[in-house]
Biopython code that builds the backbone (N, CA, C, O; Angstrom):
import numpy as np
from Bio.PDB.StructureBuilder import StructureBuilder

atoms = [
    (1, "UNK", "N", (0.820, -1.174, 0.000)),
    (1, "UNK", "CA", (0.000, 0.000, 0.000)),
    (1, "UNK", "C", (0.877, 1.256, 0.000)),
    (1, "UNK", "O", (0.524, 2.130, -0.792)),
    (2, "UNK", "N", (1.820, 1.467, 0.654)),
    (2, "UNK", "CA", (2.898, 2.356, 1.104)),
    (2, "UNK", "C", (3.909, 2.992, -0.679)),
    (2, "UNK", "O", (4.499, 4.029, -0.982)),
    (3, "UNK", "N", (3.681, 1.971, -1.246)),
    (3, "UNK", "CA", (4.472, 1.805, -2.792)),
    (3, "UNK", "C", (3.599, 2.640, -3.374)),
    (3, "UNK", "O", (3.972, 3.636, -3.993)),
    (4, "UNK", "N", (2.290, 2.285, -3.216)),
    (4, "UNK", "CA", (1.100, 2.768, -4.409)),
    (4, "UNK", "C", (0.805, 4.419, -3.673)),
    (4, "UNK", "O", (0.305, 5.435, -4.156)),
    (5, "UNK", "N", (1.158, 4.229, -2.815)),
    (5, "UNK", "CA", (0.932, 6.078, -2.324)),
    (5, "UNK", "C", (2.034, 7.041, -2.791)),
    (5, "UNK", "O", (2.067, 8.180, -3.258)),
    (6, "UNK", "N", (2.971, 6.036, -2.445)),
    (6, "UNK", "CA", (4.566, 7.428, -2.768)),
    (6, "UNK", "C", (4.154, 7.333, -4.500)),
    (6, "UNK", "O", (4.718, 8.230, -5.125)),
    (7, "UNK", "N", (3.350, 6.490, -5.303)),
    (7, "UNK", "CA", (3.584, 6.961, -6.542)),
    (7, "UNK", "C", (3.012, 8.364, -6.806)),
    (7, "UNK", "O", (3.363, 9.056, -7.762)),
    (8, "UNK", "N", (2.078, 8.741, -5.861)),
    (8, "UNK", "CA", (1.655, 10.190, -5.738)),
    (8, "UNK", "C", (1.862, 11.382, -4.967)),
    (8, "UNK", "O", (1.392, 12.517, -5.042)),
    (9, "UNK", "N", (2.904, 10.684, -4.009)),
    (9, "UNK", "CA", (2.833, 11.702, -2.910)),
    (9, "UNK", "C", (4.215, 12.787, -3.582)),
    (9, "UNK", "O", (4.927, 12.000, -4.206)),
    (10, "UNK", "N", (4.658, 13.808, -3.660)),
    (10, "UNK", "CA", (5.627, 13.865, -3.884)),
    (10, "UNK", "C", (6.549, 13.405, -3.322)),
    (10, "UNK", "O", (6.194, 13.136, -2.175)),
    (11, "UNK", "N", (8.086, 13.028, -3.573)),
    (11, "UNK", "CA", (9.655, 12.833, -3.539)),
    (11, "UNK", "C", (9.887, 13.317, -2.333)),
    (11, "UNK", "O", (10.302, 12.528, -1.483)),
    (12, "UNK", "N", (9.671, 14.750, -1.972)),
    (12, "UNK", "CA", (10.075, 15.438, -1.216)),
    (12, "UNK", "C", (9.600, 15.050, 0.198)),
    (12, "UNK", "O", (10.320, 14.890, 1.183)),
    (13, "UNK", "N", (8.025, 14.907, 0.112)),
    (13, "UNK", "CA", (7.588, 14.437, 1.217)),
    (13, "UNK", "C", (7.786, 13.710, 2.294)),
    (13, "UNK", "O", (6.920, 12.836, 2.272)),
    (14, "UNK", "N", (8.686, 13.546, 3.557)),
    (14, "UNK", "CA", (8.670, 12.670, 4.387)),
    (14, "UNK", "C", (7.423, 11.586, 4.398)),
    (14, "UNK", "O", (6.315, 11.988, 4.046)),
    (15, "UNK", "N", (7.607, 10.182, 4.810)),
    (15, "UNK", "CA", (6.632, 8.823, 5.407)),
    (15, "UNK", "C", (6.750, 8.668, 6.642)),
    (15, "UNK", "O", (7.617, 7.830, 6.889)),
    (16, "UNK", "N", (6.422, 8.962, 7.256)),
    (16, "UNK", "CA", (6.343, 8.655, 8.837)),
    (16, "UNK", "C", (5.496, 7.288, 9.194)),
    (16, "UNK", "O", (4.339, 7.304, 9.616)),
    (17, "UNK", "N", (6.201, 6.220, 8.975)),
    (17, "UNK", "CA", (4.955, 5.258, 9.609)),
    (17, "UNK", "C", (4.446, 4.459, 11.119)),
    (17, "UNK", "O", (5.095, 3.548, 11.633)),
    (18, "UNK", "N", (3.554, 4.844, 11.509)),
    (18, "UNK", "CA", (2.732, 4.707, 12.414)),
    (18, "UNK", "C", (1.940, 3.788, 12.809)),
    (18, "UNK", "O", (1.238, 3.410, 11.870)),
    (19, "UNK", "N", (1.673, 3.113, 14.017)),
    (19, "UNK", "CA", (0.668, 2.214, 14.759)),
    (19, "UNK", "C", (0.920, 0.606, 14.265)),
    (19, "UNK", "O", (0.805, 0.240, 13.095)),
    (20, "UNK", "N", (1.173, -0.004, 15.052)),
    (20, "UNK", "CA", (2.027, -1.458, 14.734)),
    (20, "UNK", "C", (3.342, -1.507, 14.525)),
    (20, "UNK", "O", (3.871, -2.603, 14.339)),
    (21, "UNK", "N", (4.029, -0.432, 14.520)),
    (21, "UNK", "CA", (4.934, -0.244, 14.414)),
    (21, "UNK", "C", (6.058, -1.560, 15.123)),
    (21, "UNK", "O", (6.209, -1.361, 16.329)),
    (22, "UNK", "N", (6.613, -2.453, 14.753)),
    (22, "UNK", "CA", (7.274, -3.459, 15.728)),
    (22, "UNK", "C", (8.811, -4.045, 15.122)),
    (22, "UNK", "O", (8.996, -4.387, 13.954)),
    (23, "UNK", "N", (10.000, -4.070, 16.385)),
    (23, "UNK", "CA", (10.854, -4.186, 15.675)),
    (23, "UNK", "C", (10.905, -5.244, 14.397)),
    (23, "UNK", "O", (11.698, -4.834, 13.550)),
    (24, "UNK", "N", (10.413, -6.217, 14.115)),
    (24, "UNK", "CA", (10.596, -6.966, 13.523)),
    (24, "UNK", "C", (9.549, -6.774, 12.026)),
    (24, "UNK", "O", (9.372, -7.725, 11.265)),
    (25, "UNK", "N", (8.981, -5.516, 11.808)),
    (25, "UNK", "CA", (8.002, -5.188, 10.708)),
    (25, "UNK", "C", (9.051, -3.649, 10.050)),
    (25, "UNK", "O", (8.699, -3.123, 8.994)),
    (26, "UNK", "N", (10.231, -3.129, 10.793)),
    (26, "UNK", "CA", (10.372, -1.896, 10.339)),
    (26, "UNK", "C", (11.153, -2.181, 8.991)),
    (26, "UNK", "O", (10.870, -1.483, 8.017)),
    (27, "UNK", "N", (11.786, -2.828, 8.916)),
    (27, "UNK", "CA", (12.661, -2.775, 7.381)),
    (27, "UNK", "C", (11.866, -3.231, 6.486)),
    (27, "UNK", "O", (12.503, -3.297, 5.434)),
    (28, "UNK", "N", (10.360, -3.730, 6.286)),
    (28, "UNK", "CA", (9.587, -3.736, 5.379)),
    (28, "UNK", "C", (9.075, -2.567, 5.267)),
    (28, "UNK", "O", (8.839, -2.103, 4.151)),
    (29, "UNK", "N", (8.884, -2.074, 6.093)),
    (29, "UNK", "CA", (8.545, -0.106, 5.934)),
    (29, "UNK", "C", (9.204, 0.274, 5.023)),
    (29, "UNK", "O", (8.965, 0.363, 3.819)),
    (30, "UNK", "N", (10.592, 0.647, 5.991)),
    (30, "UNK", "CA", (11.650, 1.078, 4.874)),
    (30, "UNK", "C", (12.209, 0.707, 3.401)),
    (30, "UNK", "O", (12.636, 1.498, 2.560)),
    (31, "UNK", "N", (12.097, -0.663, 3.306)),
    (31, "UNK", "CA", (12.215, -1.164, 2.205)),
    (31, "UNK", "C", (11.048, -0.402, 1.134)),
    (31, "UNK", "O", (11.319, -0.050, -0.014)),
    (32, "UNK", "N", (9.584, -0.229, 1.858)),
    (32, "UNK", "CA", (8.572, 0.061, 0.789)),
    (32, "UNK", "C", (8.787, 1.736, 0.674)),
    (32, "UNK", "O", (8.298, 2.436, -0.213)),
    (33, "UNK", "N", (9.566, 2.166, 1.693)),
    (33, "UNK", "CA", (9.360, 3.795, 1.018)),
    (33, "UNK", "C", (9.542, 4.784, 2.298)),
    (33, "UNK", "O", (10.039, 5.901, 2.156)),
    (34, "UNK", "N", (9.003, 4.181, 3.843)),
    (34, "UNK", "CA", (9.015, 5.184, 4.266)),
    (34, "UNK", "C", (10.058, 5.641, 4.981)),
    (34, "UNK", "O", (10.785, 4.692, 5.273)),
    (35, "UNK", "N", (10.607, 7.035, 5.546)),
    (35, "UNK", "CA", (11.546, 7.478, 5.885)),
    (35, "UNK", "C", (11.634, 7.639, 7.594)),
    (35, "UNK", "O", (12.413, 8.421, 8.139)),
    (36, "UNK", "N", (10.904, 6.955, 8.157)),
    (36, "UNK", "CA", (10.676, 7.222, 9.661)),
    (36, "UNK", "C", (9.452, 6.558, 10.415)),
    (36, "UNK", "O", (8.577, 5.862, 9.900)),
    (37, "UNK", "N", (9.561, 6.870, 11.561)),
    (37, "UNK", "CA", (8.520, 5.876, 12.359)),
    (37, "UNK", "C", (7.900, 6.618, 13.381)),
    (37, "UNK", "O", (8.446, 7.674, 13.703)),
    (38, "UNK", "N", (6.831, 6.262, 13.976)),
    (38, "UNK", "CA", (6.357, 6.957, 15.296)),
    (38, "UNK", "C", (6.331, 5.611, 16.412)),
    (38, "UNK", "O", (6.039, 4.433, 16.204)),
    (39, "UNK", "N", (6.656, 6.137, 17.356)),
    (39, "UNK", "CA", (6.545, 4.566, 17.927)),
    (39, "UNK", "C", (5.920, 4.999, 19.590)),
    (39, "UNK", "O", (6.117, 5.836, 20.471)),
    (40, "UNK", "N", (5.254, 4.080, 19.367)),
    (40, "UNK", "CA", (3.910, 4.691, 20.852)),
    (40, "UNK", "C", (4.316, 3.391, 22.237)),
    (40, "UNK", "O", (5.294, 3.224, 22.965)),
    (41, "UNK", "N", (2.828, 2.596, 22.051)),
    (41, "UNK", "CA", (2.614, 1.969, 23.017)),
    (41, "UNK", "C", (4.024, 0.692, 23.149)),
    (41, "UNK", "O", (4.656, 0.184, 24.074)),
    (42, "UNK", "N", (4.015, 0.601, 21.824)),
    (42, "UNK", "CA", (5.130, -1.110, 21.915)),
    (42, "UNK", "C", (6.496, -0.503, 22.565)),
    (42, "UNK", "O", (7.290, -1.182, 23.216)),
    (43, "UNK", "N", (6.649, 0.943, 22.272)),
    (43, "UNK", "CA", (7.743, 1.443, 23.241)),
    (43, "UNK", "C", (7.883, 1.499, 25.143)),
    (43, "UNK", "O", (8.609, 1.014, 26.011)),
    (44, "UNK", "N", (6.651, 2.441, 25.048)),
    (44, "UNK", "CA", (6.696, 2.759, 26.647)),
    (44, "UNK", "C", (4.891, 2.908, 27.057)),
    (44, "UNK", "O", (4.078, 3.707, 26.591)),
    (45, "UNK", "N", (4.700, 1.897, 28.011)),
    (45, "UNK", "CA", (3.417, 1.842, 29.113)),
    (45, "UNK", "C", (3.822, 2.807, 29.814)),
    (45, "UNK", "O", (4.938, 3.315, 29.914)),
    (46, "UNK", "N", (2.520, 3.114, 30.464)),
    (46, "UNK", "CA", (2.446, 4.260, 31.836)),
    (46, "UNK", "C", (3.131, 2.759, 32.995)),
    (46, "UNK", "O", (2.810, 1.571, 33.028)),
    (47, "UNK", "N", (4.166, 3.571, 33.806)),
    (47, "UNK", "CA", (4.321, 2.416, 34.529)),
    (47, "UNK", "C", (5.575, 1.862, 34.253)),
    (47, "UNK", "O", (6.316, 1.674, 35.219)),
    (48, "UNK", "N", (6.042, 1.503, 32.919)),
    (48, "UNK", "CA", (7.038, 0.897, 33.075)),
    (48, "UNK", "C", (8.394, 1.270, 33.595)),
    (48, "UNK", "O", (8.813, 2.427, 33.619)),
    (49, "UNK", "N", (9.214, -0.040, 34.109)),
    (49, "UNK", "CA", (10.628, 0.870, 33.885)),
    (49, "UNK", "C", (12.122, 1.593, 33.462)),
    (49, "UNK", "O", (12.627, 0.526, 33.113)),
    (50, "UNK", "N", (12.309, 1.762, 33.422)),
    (50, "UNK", "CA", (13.353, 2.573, 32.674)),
    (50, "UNK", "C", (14.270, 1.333, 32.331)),
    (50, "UNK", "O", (14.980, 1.435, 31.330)),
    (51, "UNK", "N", (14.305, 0.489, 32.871)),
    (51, "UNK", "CA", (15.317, -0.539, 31.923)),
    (51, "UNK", "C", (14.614, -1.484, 31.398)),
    (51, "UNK", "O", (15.216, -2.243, 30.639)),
    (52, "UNK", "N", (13.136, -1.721, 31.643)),
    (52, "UNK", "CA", (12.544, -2.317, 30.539)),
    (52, "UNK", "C", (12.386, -1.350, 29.005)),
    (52, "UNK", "O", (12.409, -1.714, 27.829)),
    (53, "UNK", "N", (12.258, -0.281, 29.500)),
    (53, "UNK", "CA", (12.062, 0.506, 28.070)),
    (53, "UNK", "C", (13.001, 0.712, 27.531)),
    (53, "UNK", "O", (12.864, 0.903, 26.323)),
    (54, "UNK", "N", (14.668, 0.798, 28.201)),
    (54, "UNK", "CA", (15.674, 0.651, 27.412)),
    (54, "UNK", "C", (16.082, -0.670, 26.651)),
    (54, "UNK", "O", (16.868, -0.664, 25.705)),
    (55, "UNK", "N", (15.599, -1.572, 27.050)),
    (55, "UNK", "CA", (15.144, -2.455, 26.285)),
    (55, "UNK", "C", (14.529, -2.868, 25.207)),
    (55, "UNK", "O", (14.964, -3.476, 24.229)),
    (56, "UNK", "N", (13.498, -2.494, 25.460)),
    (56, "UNK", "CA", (12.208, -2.015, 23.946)),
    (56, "UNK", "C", (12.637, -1.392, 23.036)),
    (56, "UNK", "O", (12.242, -1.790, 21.940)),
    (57, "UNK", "N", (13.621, -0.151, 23.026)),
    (57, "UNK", "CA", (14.059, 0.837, 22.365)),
    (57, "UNK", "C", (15.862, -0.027, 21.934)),
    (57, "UNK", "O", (16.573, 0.418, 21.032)),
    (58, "UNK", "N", (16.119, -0.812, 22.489)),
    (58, "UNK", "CA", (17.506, -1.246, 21.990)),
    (58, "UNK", "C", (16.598, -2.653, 20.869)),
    (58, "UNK", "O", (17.042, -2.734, 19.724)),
    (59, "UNK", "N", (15.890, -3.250, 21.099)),
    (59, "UNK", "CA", (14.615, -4.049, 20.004)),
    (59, "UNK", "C", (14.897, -3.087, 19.061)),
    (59, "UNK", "O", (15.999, -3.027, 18.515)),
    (60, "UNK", "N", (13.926, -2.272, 18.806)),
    (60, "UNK", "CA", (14.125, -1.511, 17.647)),
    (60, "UNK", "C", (15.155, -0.882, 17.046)),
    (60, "UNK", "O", (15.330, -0.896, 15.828)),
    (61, "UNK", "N", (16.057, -0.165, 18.060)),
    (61, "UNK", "CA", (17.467, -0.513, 17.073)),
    (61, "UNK", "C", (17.751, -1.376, 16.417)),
    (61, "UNK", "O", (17.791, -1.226, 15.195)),
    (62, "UNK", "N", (17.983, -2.322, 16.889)),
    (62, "UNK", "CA", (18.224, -3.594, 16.130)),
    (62, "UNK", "C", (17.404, -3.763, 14.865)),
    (62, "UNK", "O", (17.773, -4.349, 13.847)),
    (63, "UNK", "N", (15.850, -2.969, 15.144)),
    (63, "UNK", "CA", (15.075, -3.736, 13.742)),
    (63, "UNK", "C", (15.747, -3.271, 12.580)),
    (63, "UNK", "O", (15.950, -3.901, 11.543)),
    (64, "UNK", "N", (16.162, -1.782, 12.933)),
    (64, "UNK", "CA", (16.800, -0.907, 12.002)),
    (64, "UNK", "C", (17.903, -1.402, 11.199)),
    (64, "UNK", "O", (18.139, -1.356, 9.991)),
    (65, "UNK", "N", (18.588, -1.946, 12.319)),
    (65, "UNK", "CA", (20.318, -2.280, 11.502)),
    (65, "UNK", "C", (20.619, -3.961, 11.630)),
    (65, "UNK", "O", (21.711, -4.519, 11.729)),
    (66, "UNK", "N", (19.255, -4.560, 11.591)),
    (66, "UNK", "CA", (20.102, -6.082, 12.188)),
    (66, "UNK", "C", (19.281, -6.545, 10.598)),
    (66, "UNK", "O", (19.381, -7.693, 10.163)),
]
sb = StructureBuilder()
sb.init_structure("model")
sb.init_model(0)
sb.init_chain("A")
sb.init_seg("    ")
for serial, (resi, resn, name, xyz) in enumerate(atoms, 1):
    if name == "N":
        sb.init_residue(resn, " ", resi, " ")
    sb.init_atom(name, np.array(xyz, "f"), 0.0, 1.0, " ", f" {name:<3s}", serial, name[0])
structure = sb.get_structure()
């Protein structure tokens, strides 16, 4: 879906993609086009703690470059 939009969106335009966002789905993002991510709940609960979420957030590094 992401392919068939940038054929209209302009070049210039940033993709920010959003909601499901999960380490193991982001390089199909990127692969299809988009240039960035928003990343909500799969990051950080009300509550959690700081080394579980450094956790979560070292996940997604990884989705990036592994």
């Amino acid at each position: 879906m992401l392919r068939a939009q940038l054929a209209v969106i302009p070049k210039h335009v940033p993709i920010m993609a959003v909601g499901g966002i999960k380490p193991d789905n982001m390089r199909a993002w990127l692969d299809a086009g988009a240039t960035g991510f928003g990343l909500g709940g799969g990051l950080y609960k009300p509550g959690q703690s700081a080394p579980e979420t450094l956790e979560k957030a070292r996940s997604y590094v990884e989705g990036l470059v592994g």
